[in-house]
C-alpha positions, 0 to 999 in steps of 0.5 A, a space after each residue: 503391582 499394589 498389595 492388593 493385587 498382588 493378594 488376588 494373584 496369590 490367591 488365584 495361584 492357591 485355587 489352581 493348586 487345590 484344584 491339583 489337590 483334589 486331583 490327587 496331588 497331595 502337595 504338602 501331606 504333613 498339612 494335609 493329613 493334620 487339618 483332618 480331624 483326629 481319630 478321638 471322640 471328644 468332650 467339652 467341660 469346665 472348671 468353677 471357681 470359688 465364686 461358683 464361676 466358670 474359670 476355665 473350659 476344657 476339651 478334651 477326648 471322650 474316652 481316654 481309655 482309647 487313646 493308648 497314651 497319657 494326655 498331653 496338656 495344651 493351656 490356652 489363653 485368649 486374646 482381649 476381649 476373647 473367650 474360649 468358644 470363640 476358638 472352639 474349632 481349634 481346640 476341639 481339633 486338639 482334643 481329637 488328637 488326644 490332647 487336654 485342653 484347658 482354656 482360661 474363661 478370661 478376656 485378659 491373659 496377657 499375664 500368663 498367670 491364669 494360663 500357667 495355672 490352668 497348666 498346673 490344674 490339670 497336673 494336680 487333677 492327674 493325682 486326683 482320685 474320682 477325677 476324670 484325669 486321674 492318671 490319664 495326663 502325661 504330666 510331663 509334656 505341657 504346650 502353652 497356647 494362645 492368641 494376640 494378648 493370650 499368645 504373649 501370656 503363652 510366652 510369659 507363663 513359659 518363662 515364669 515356669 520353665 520347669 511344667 510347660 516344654 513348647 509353646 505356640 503362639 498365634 499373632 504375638 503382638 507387637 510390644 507397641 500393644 501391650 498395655 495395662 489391662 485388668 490382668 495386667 495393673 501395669 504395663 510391665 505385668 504384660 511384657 513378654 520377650 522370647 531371647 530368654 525362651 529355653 523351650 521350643 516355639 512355633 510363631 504363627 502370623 499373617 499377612 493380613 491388613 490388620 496383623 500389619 499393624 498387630 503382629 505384622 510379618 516383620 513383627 514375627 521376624 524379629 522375635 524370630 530373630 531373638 530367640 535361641 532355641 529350636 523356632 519356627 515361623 509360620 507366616 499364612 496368606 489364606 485360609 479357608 479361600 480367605 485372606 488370613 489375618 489377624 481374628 482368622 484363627 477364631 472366625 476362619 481357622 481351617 488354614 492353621 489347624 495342620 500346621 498348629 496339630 503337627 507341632 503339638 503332635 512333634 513336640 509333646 508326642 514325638 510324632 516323627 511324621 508332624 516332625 517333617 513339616 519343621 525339620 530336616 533338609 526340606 521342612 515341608 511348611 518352607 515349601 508352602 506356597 501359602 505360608 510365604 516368609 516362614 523360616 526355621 531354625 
């Protein structure tokens, strides 16, 4: 049977399973429950630069009174050629549930330095009087974020500064063959990232589709899943919004990750014992996702 029958088939599968779904079988709840959008109004708001240009966009909750927590800060780096808005679904849905979002305005992140710095923005804003952060972050527990070129800055700017950022999660990190120079970058050595050095916990976020075959393809992800020594999970999705999954998908169909991407965020900068299940204990519940073949954790 050729791959591309093959997609059909599990396609086919994922129908008659949605159609249980909606019967009231909640087959993986954890999914479920955090692909819903949070309980919290959000805000969107940006950040100038010295030459009166925007340097970074912010999501973030619209009262932070309601929360009954401290914020914690989620930096975001896009991938080539991206841009914040291109992912606003995704980190919109953060800011629902309470996070502070902070998306450098860059095409090129690959260097991790705008997406660490955007980090230690928001942490100096916290001490800020008249800031609308100030004392609302929770300083503490900071995730690094990104896409394609963005999700090898995230890895970079958690090794460049272990000390502020706790977990990252990445979303298509591309095969090393891709990384090249770029105007973040003025040598290729600038963009190259590796995880066996990781001392943080990471989730890894991939597809099955044609063209993360060829960018960050499901052996690409295995590998690096392979290197690290800390806490990793491996999330491989086939579809998402009825959609084969691939490689722009968490800008142009994002619906398929939020759950998963929320749930990691919610277990490693809140400790939500509920988001924890879906990576950890005897039956983590992203394993047993018939749509997210070939993920693992360990």
């Amino acid at each position: 049977m050729s791959w591309y029958r093959r997609s059909l088939a599990v396609g086919a599968l994922l129908v008659a399973l949605a159609g249980l779904a909606s019967c009231g079988h909640d087959l993986y709840p954890i999914q479920t429950a955090y692909a819903r959008p949070g309980p919290y109004a959000t805000m969107k708001g940006t950040v100038m630069g010295s030459s009166g240009t925007v340097t970074y966009d912010l999501y973030y909750p619209a009262s932070y009174a309601a929360l009954g927590f401290k914020s914690p800060i989620v930096t975001w780096g896009n991938g080539t050629d991206g841009k914040p808005s291109d992912t606003a679904v995704l980190l919109t849905h953060l800011a629902s549930y309470g996070f502070t979002v902070i998306a450098s305005t860059l095409a090129n992140t690959g260097s991790g330095k705008e997406i660490d710095a955007g980090a230690r923005y928001l942490v100096a804003q916290d001490s800020v009087p008249g800031s609308a952060f100030y004392h609302r972050l929770d300083v503490t527990k900071v995730a690094a974020v990104g896409a394609s070129q963005g999700a090898g800055g995230s890895v970079r700017a958690a090794m460049t500064d272990p000390g502020l950022i706790t977990t990252v999660l990445t979303f298509s990190l591309p095969s090393l063959f891709w990384v090249n120079p770029n105007p973040d970058c003025p040598t290729r050595q600038d963009c190259l990232f590796g995880l066996s050095g990781l001392t943080i916990p990471v989730f890894l976020v991939s597809t099955h589709g044609p063209l993360d075959a060829i960018i960050a393809s499901p052996a690409t992800e295995k590998g690096f899943f392979r290197s690290t020594k800390v806490h990793t999970a491996l999330g491989i999705i086939l579809f998402s919004d009825n959609t084969l999954a691939d490689h722009p998908s968490i800008a142009t169909h994002p619906g398929g990750f939020l759950g998963y991407a929320t749930a990691w965020l919610e277990y490693q900068l809140r400790g939500d014992a509920t988001a924890a299940g879906a990576f950890t204990g005897p039956h983590p519940e992203l394993l047993s996702n018939v749509n997210w073949p070939g993920s693992a954790t360990k």
